[in-house]
N, C-alpha and C positions, 0 to 999 in steps of 0.2 A: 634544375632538371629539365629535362624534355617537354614535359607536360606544362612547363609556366605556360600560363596566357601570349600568345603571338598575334595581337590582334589583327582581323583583314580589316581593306582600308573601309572607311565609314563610308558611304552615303547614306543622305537625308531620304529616311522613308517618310513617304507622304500617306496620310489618310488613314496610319494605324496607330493613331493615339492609345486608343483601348486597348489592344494587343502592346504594346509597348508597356501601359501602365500592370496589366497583367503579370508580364515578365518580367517586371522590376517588382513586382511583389513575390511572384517566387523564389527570383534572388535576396529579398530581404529575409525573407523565413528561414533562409539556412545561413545566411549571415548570423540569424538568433540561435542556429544548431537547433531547429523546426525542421528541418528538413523539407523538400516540397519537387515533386513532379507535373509535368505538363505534356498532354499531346496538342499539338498543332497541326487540324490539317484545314486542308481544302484541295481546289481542282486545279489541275496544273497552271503553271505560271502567274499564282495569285500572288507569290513573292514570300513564300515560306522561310527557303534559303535567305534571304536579305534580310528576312526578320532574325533569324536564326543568327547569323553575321553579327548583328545590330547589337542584339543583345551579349553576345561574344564582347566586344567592345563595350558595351555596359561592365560588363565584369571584370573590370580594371585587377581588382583586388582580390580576384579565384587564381586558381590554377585550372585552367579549361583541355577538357581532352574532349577531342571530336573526332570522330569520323561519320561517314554516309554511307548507303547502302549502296551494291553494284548490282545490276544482273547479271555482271559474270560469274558474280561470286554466292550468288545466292541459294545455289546447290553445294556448298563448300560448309561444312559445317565448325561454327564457332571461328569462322572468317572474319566477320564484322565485329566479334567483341576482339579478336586480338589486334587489329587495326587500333581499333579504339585503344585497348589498354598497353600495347605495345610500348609505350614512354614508362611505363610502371613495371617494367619487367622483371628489376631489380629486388622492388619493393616483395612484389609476387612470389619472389623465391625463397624469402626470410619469413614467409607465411608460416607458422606451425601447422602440423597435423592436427585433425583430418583435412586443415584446409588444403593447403601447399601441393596435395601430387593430386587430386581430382582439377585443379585448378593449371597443373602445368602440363596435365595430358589434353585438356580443352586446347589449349593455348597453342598447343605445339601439333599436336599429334590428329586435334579436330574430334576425338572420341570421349565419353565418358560413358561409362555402366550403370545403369537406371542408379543402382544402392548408391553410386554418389553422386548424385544429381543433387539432393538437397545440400550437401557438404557443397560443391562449387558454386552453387544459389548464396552461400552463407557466407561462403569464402570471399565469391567477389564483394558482399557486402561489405565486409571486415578488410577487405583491401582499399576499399574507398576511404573509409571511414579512419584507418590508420595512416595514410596517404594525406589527408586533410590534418589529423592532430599533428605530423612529421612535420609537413611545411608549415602549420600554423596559419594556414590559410584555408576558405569554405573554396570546395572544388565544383566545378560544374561539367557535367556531362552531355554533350550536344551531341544530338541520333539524328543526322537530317535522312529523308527518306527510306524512314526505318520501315516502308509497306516493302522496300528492296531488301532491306538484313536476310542473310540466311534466317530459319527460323529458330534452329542454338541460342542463336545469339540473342536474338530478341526476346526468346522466353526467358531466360538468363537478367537481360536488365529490365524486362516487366516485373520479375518477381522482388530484383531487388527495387525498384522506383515506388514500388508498395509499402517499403520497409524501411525510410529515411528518415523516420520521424527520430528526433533527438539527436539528430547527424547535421556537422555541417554541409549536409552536401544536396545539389538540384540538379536533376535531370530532365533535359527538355527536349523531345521526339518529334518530328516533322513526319507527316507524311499526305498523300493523296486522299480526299477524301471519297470514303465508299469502298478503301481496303481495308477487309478484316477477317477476322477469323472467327473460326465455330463457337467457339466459348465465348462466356459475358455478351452484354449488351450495354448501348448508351440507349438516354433518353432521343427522340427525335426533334427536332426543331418545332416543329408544328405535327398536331396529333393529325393530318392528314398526310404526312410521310412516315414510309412502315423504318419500324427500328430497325439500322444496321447491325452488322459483328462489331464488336469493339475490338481493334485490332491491339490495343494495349490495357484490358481490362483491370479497373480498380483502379484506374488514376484519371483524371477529369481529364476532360478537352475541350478545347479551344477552335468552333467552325471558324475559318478565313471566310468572311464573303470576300465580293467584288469589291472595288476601291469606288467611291462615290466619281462622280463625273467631275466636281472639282482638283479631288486629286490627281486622276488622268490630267486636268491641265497645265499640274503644277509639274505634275513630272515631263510635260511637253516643255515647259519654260526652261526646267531646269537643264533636260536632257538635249534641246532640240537643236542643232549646227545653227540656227540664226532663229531670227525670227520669224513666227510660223503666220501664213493669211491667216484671218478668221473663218474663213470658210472649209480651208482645209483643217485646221487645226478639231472644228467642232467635228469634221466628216470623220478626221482619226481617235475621236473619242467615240463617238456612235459605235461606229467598229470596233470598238476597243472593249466596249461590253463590261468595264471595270478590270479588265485585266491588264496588272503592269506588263506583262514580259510580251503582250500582244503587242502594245504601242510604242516598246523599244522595239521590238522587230520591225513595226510601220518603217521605224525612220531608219536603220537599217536598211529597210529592203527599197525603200522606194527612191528613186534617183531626184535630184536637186531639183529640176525641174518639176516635177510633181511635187517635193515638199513646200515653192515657192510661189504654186496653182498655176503655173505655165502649161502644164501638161496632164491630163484628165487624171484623178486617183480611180484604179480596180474599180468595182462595185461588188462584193466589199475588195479590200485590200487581202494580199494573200499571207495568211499565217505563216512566221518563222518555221522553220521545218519541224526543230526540235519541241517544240510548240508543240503545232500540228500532231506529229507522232506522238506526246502524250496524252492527247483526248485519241486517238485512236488506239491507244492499248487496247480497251477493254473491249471496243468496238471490232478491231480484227479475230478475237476471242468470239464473236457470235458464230450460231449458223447461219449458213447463205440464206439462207429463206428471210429470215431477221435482219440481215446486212441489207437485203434488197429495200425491204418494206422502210427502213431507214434512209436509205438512200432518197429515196421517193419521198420522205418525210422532208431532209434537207430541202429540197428543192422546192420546198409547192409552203407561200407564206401562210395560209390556212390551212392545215394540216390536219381535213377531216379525216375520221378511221374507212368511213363507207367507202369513199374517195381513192384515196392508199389500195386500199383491200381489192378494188376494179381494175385499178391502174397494174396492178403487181401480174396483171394476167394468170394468176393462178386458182380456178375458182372454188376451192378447196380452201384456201388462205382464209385464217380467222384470226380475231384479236389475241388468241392467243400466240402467235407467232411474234409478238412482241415482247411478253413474259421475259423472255432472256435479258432483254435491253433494261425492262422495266428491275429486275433485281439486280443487276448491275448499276442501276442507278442512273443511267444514260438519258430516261424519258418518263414522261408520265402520262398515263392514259386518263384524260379530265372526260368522261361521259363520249363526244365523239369525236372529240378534237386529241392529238398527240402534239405533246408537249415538251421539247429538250430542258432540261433539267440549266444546262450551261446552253446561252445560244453560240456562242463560238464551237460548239462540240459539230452545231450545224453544221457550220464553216467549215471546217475542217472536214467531215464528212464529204459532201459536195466540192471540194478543193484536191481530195486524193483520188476521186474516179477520173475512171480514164477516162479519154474524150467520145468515142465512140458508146460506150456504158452511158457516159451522159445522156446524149442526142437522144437514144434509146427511151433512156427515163422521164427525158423532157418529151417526145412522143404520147409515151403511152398516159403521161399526167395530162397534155393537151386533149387525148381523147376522152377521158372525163368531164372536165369541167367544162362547163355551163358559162357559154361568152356573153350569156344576159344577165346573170348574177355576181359572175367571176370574170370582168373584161379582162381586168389587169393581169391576173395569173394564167387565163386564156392567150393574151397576144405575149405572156413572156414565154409558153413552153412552146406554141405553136411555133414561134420564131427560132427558141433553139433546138426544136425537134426535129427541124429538117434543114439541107446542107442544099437548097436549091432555091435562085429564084422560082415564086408558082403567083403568077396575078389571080387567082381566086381566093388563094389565102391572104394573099396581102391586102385583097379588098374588103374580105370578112377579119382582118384583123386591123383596119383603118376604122370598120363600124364600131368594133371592140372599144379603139380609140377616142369613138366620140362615149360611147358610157361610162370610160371608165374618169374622162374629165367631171361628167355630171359625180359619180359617187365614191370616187378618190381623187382629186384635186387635178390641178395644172401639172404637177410634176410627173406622176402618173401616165397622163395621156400625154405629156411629151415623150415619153419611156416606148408607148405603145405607137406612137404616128413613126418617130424612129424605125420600130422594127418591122411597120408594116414599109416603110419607105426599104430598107436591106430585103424586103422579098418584093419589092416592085421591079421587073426585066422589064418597066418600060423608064426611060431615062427622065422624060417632062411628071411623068406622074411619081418618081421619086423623088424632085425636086421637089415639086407640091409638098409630098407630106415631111421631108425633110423641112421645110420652112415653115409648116403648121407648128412641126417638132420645135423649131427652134425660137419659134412663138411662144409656145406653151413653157420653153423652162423659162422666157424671158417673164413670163407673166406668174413662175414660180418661185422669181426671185436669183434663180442660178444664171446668174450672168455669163460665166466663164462656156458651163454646157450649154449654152443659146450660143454663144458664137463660136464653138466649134462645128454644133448643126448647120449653123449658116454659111460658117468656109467649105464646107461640105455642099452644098446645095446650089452655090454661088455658078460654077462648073457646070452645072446642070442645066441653070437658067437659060433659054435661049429665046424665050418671048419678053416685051417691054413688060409686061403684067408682074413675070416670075420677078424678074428682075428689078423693079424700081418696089414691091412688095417689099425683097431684102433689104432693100434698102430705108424702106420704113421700120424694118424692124433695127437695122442696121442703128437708126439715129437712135430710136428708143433706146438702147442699148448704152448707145454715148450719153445719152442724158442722164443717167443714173453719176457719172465722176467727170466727166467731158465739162467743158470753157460754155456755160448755158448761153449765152452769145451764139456760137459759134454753131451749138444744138440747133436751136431757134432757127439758125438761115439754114440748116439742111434739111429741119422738118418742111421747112418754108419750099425749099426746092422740091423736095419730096413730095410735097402734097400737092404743087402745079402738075407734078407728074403724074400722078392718082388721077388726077380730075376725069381723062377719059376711058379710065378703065373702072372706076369702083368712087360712085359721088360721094357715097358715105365714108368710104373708108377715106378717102381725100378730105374731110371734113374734121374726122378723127387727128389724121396728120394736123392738119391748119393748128386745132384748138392744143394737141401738144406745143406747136412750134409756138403756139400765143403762152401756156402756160410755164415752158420753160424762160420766155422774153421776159416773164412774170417774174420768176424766179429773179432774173437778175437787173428788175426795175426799169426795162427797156420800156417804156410807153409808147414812142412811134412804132419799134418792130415789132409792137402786140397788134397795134390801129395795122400793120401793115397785114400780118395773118387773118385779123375780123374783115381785112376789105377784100379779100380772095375768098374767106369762106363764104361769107353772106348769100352772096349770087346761087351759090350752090344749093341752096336749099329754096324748096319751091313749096308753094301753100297746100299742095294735096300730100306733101310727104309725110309721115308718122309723126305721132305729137312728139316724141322721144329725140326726133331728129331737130322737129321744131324748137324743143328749148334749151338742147343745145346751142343752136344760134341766138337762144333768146341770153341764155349765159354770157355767150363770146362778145355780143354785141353792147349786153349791159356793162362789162367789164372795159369796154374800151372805150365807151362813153365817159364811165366813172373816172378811167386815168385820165381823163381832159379835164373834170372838175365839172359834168355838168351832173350835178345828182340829182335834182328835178328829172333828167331826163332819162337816166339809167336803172332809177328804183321800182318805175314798173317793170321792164325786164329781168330785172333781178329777179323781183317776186315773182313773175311768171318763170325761170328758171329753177327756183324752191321747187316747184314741180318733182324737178330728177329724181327726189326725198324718194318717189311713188316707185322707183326704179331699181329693183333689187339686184343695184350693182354695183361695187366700190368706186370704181371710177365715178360715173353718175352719182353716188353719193357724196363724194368729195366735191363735183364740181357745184350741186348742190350746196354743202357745206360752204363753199367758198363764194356763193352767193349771200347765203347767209352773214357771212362775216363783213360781206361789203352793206349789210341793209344793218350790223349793229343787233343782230339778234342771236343772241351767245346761248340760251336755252335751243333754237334751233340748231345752234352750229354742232352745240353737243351732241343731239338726237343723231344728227344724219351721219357726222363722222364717227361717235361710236358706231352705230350701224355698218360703216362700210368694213371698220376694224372687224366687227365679227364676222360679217361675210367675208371679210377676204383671209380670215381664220379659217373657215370654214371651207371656203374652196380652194385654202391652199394659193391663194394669189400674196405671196410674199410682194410681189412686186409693188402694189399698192398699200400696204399697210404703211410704210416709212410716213408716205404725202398726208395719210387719212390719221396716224397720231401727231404729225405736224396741227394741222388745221386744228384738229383735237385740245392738241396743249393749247392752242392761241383762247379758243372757247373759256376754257377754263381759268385763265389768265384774269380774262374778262370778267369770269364768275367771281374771282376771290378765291378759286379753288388749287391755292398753293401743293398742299401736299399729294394731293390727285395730279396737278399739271410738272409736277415731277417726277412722280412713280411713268406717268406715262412719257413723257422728255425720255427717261432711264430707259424703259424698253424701247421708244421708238431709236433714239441711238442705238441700241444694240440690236435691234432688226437690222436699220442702215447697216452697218458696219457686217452683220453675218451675208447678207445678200450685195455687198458693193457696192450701195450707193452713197458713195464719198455727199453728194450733195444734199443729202436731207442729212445726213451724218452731223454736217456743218448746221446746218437750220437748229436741230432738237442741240447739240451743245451751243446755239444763240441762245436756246430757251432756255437750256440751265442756268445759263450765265444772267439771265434775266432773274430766274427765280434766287441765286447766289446774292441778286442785289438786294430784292425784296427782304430776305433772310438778314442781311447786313450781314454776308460773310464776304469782307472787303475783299483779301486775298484771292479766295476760290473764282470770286467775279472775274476778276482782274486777269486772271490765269488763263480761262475758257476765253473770255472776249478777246484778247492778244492768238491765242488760237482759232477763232471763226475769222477774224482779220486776216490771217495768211492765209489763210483756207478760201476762203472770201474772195481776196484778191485774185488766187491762182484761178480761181472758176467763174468770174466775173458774177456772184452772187449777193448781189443789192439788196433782196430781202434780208439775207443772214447778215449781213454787215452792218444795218439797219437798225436790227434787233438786237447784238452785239452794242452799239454803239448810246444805242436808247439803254438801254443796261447800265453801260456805265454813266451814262446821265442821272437815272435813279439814284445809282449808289453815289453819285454827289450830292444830289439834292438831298436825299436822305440823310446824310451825315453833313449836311448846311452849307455845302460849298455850290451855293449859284450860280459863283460864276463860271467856273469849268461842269458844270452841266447846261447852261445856257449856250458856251460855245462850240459841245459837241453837238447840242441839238440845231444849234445856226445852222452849222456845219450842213446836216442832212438838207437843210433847203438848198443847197444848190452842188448837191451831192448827183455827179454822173452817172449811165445807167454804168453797174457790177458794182457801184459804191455805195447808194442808197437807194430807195424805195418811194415812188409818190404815194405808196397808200400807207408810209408807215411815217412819212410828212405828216398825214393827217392824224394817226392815232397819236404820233406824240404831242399834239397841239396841246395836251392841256399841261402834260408836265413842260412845255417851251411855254407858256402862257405864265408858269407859277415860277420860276427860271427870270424869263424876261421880267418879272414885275419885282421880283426881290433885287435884282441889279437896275431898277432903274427904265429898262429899256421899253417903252408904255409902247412905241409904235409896232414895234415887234410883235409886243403881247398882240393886241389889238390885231393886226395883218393875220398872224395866226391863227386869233380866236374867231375871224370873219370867215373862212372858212372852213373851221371846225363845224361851227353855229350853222353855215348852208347845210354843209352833208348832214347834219344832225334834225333838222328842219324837216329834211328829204326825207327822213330813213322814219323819221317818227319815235325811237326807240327813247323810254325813258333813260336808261343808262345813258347813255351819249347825251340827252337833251340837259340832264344832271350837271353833267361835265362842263357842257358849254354855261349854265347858269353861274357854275362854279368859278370858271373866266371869268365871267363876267362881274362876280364882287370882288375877286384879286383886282382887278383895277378898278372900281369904283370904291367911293369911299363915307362912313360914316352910315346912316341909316337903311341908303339904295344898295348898301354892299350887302347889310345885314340881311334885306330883303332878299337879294337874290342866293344868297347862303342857303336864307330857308327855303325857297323856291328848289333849288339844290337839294336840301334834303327830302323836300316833300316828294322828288321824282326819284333819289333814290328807295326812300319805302315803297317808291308804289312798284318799284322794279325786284328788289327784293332777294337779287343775286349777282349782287356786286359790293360785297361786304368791304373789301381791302378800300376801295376809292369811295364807298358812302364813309368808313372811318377817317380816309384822308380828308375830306370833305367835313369832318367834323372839326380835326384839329387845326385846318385854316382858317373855320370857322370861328373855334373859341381863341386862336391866335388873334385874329380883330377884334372879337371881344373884348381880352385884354389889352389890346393896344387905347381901344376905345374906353376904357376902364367900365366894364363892365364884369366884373370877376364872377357875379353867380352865377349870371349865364353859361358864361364860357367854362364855368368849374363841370358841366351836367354834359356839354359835348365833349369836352375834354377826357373825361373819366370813359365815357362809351368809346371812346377812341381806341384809349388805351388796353381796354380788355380785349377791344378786335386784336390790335398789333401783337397785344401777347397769346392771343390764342392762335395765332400765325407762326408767330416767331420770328418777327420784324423787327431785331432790336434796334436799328438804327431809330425808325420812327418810336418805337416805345422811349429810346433817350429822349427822341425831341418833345413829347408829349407829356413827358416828367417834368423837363427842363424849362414846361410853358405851365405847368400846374407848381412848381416851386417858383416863378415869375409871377404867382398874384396868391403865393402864402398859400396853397394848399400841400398836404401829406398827402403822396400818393397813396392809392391802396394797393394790397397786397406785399409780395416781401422788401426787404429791405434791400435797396439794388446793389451794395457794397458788397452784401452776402453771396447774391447771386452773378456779379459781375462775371467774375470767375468761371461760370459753364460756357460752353459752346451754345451757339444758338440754337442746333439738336438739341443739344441737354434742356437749354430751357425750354423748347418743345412738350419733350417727354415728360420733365417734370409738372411743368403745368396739368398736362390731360391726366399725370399721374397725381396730382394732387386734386383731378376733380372727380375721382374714382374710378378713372379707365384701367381695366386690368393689362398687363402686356400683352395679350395677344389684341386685345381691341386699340391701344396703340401703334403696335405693329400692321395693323389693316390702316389704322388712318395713317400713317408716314408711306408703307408702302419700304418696312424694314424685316426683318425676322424679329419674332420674341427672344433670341436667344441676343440679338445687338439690343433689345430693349434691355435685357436683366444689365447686359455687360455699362452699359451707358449708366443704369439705375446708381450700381454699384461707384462707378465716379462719379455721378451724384451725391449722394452721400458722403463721400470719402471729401469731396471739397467745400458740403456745407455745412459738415461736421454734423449729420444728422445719423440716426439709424434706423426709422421705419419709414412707412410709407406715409403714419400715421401725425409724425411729425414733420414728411414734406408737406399734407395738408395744412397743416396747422401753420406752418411757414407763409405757404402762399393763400391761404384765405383767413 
């Protein structure tokens, strides 16, 4: 018949798990002849329809009748049910009395007489329910925006949707939510929302929220013509507000160039029509007086009521002129703030006035607010309130601009120097503040909007000042994915340029063009940037300015190898620490790291990460969880120097900087070794190599390279980590690092002396031993002791062993190398036949590595404890061979009674990857509680 099931084609809905399992339990109930009803609503374009669809194709095994409501049809009475029942026509007419003629004058004629109203109530029932035993199949009824049915019809399949119990039949209703009708109620979601109408009373329902932000991405991957940037991709989730039909109109509406961030996106992007016009139903439905005060809502981000109520010019205007909005469900009045219920309902508000209505709006909201308290909402209405260059406003909206950087971030006050720069009628001083603009998003992290402001400004330029200015910011800009080579020699041009117009800021250039040389292991072209800045800076100038140079100069000294002479500097650069500013925290931090002091380097580059949280300087956080991860590296602090690897990548990558991009996946790939996940290592370091190579980046390459050093020496092959670490000593600048020559001295020390190669070690350990002499630091002075018994032998090795350990207790945060340091320890032991000894370092070893999740070294430190007849402790490693080195992870801290949310904070996972992982746990070591993973590992 008509009514079989025709399925529409499937797509994969994303993000409604719950609603999906809801729906497949309704159709199970009347598969049992349970019978079972559902309302589904929510606000337009949450993807009702699609769920509605989904479930249609769910129902392989029904006979499915649908129709949806029209508003052409929704004064046509008993329109919607015969649409609907029209495939049953047949059935309908073999009805008996009383059902048969109340049922065929509905159907035909649109009328029935109150006295048969219950008879067609009963009838349609009785047609369902004979319709299902006929075919021998459970039937389903799909209502999509049944808030449209005439209302015939909908009172008709409410009464019956009440009345399915012991049928096989399910009826499931779509509609908007916040339509309803006079009778019944539902409960509210939260007892501070008033109860709506229940638009289909007596049968449950189901709110739609919003789809989480993950699923907006997934419907981006799935849906998106190519592959989308990161920056646009997160810009069209923000705007997307959890709404699917919003973020397929994005890509829809917006042209290739914009989807591929060639070409700026809206701010926001403009709602699909069909979209748009259904948040605006209920809203074209107010009085003007309420449309207005709304409109003025849209527009102003702080949506005070006092505010509104001034702006509306109407001084009569009170809170209640919102009432209409507020029981239509449009807004909520929280004390004195108003509140959109949907913020897209904003959008769309503000996206259907006209342009003139706008200017208006934005006007009269510019004339209330306060540009000491309110910059940013001050220089955005001021700007589109008026249709005229005016230089007073744009001077008093340039001031606006410097407050509203102090207390809404870099992005902000690039938004506002913008719009006072479009009311500047003078040509040199809209260049100005276009380049501050273009400053500010550069220092927000938005690469793409800094050099649109810039091609914009560039025209403008007509002094060397404006002009070689853009062009510092210009390099800045390329330093983020740009050949750091290549950076380096234009900061370097750049900052000759600077010199006579701005000392300082020519200073700033120099120690960029040194820091990006940095980046890519250049040592002369660093010496060449410290020999142009120096002079610049004279003995009455700011201390701030001073240790600057005390930084640039320490650093250039140290890539020559003279650290006697460089470690006072450095320490007088620590200073910056006092300088509440990311940059100067970083540069601090990065002094730190050359002096060997890993609890400093934490301090200051955490510090920089929160300020530059705090002010919105994206631009600096990639550098400052660089420096960060290295600290902790240092510390032993595995699963902390990956949680932060993980976000510093993914800052990189949302803000453009290809080149810290490359750095934080070196780091992974370092911590991938540590871990002994051979593959994952393997994968990342083959990737920072090309990446590496294309941007002449010597640090990343470096560290990538010392990476897969570990993971040989680790898993016992010296000699292909001996030859990657040769390697780096005569490794070119964009290929290796001199200062990462020096931090691998001791795994090329432990390397060279298992192959045999003593003068290597020795060359290497000579100076490791200076810089470490220099620096004073136990950590490092540990390490070099630790050289020093790899190649000596017999009692003077033993000595300096302990010499080794006694400086790592007294340092106290470098657990991962005082444990290595243990197991080469009782490695000589046993060699020396000394097996008690070596059994007591051996064993501390071993608890480090496994409280890491180091399996490589936990194998070798087994493999050295069955070498002189001991049982290790804890489980039996055949058992747990088997997990990932996550798993062993987890299990561990879960067999020493970490609940999963306290696992979850040390990995730097969700509880909910904890349960999932727990569970194959178990399943592979053939256990079932928690109680007997204890018992296993202790």
């Amino acid at each position: 018949m008509t009514g079989r099931n025709t399925e529409p084609p499937r797509v994969r809905l994303r993000g409604r798990d719950t609603e999906q399992r809801v729906l497949t339990d309704v159709l199970d109930r009347a598969r049992a002849r349970q019978g079972a009803s559902l309302l589904v609503s929510g606000g337009p374009g949450r993807g009702k329809t699609a769920l509605l669809d989904d479930t249609r194709v769910s129902a392989g095994d029904f006979t499915v009748l649908h129709a949806g409501g029209i508003d052409d049809e929704a004064d046509l009475p008993f329109a919607g049910l015969q649409r609907l029942l029209h495939p049953l026509a047949d059935v309908a007419d073999r009805l008996p009395d009383p059902w048969c003629g109340p049922l065929r004058d509905a159907l035909t004629r649109g009328t029935v007489a109150d006295a048969d109203r219950l008879a067609l109530y009963t009838g349609l029932l009785e047609l369902l329910s004979r319709t299902a035993a006929d075919l021998g199949r459970p039937l389903l009824l799909c209502v999509d925006d049944a808030d449209r049915l005439d209302a015939p019809s909908l009172d008709a399949l409410s009464f019956t949707a009440r009345r399915l119990g012991g049928t096989p039949v399910a009826v499931v209703f779509t509609a908007c939510e916040g339509h309803g009708k006079p009778s019944g109620s539902r409960l509210p979601e939260t007892a501070a929302e008033p109860t709506p109408d229940a638009l289909v009373p007596g049968i449950a329902e189901h709110l739609l929220p919003p789809l989480e932000e993950r699923a907006i991405h997934d419907i981006l991957t799935d849906r998106a013509p190519f592959t989308l940037p990161a920056a646009v991709r997160s810009a069209l989730v923000r705007a997307a507000h959890g709404n699917p039909a919003a973020v397929l109109g994005f890509l829809r509406g917006l042209s290739r160039a914009q989807l591929l961030g060639e070409e700026p996106l809206p701010e926001p992007p403009r709602l699909p029509g069909r979209l748009r016009a259904g948040f605006l139903v209920p809203y074209h439905e107010l009085p003007e007086q309420t449309r207005h005060l709304l409109l003025l809502t849209s527009l102003n981000e702080t949506s005070r009521l006092h505010m509104l109520l001034e702006a509306s010019g109407e001084p009569e205007a009170t809170v209640g002129a919102l009432e209409p909005a507020e029981e239509r469900g449009l807004v909520r009045v929280e004390g004195d703030t108003v509140v959109f219920t949907d913020p897209l309902t904003r959008e769309a508000i503000a996206q259907d006035a006209p342009a003139g209505r706008l200017r208006a709006a934005h006007h009269a909201l510019a004339g209330v607010c306060d540009p000491e308290l309110s910059p940013v909402e001050f220089a955005r209405h001021a700007a589109a309130g008026t249709s005229t260059p005016d230089a007073a406003l744009a001077d008093t909206v340039s001031e606006a601009a410097h407050r509203a950087r102090r207390l809404s971030g870099r992005l902000s006050a690039s938004h506002a120097f913008e719009r006072a720069a479009d009311l500047s009628p003078d040509s040199d001083e809209r260049a100005c503040r276009l380049t501050t603009a273009s400053y500010e998003a550069y220092m927000a992290g938005n690469s793409d909007r800094a050099s649109r402001l810039l091609a914009r400004a560039r025209p403008l330029a007509v002094s060397d000042r404006r002009r070689v200015t853009a062009d510092y910011i210009d390099a800045q800009l390329a330093m983020r994915g740009g050949n750091a080579l290549d950076v380096a020699e234009r900061l370097l041009t750049v900052g000759k340029e600077l010199v006579p117009h701005d000392r300082s800021l020519a200073l700033r250039a120099l120690v960029r063009s040194a820091d990006s040389a940095s980046l890519a292991g250049d040592a002369a072209l660093h010496g060449r940037a410290a020999e142009i800045a120096l002079p610049l800076v004279r003995p009455d100038d700011p201390k701030p300015m001073r240790m600057v140079a005390s930084f640039l100069e320490g650093c250039a000294i140290s890539f020559r190898g003279d650290y006697p002479g460089s470690t006072p500097l450095l320490r007088e650069a620590t200073g910056l620490a006092e300088i509440a500013k990311p940059s100067e925290l970083i540069w601090a931090g990065v002094s730190g790291l050359r002096l060997g002091d890993a609890p400093f380097v934490r301090s200051a580059t955490s510090r920089a990460v929160e300020l530059g949280r705090l002010r919105g300087e994206q631009a600096t956080m990639p550098a400052a969880l660089g420096f960060l991860v290295f600290s902790e590296f240092w510390s032993g602090r595995f699963p902390s120097a990956a949680g932060t690897a993980l976000t510093g990548l993914r800052v990189s990558r949302e803000s453009g900087q290809t080149v810290w991009a490359t750095q934080h996946l070196a780091s992974l790939a370092m911590i991938a070794a540590i871990q002994g996940d051979v593959d994952t290592c393997r994968i990342r370091a083959r990737a920072v190599a090309a990446q590496a190579s294309e941007n002449s980046l010597g640090l990343a390459a470096a560290l990538a390279a010392w990476a897969l050093a570990v993971l040989e020496l680790s898993r016992g092959n010296a000699a292909e980590a001996f030859f990657r670490l040769r390697a780096l000593v005569h490794a070119t600048p964009g290929h290796g690092h001199p200062t990462m020559r020096l931090l691998t001295a001791p795994h090329f020390v432990e390397a060279a002396t298992r192959m045999g190669e003593t003068e290597w070690a020795h060359t290497s350990l000579a100076g490791y031993r200076r810089w470490a002499e220099s620096v004073g630091n136990p950590s490092t002075l540990a390490l070099a002791a630790r050289g020093s018994g790899l190649l000596a032998t017999g009692e003077e090795a033993a000595d300096h062993f302990e010499s080794a350990l006694a400086l790592h207790r007294a340092c106290g945060d470098d657990d991962v190398e005082h444990a290595r340091t243990q197991l080469l320890f009782g490695a000589h032991l046993r060699r020396i036949r000394l097996p008690g000894r070596a059994r007591e370092h051996l064993y501390n070893a071993l608890e480090t590595f496994e409280r890491f999740g180091a399996r490589l070294w936990v194998r070798q430190t087994r493999a050295e404890l069955r070498a002189i007849g001991t049982a290790e402790r804890g489980p039996d490693p055949s058992s747990t061979s088997e997990l990932t080195a996550q798993q062993q992870q987890i299990a561990r801290l879960v067999a020493e009674g970490a609940t999963n949310r306290e696992v979850a904070a040390h990995m730097f996972i969700s509880p909910r990857t904890v349960e999932h992982h727990l569970r194959g746990i178990f399943r592979k070591l053939n256990i079932r509680s928690r109680v007997d993973l204890a018992r296993m590992f202790n």
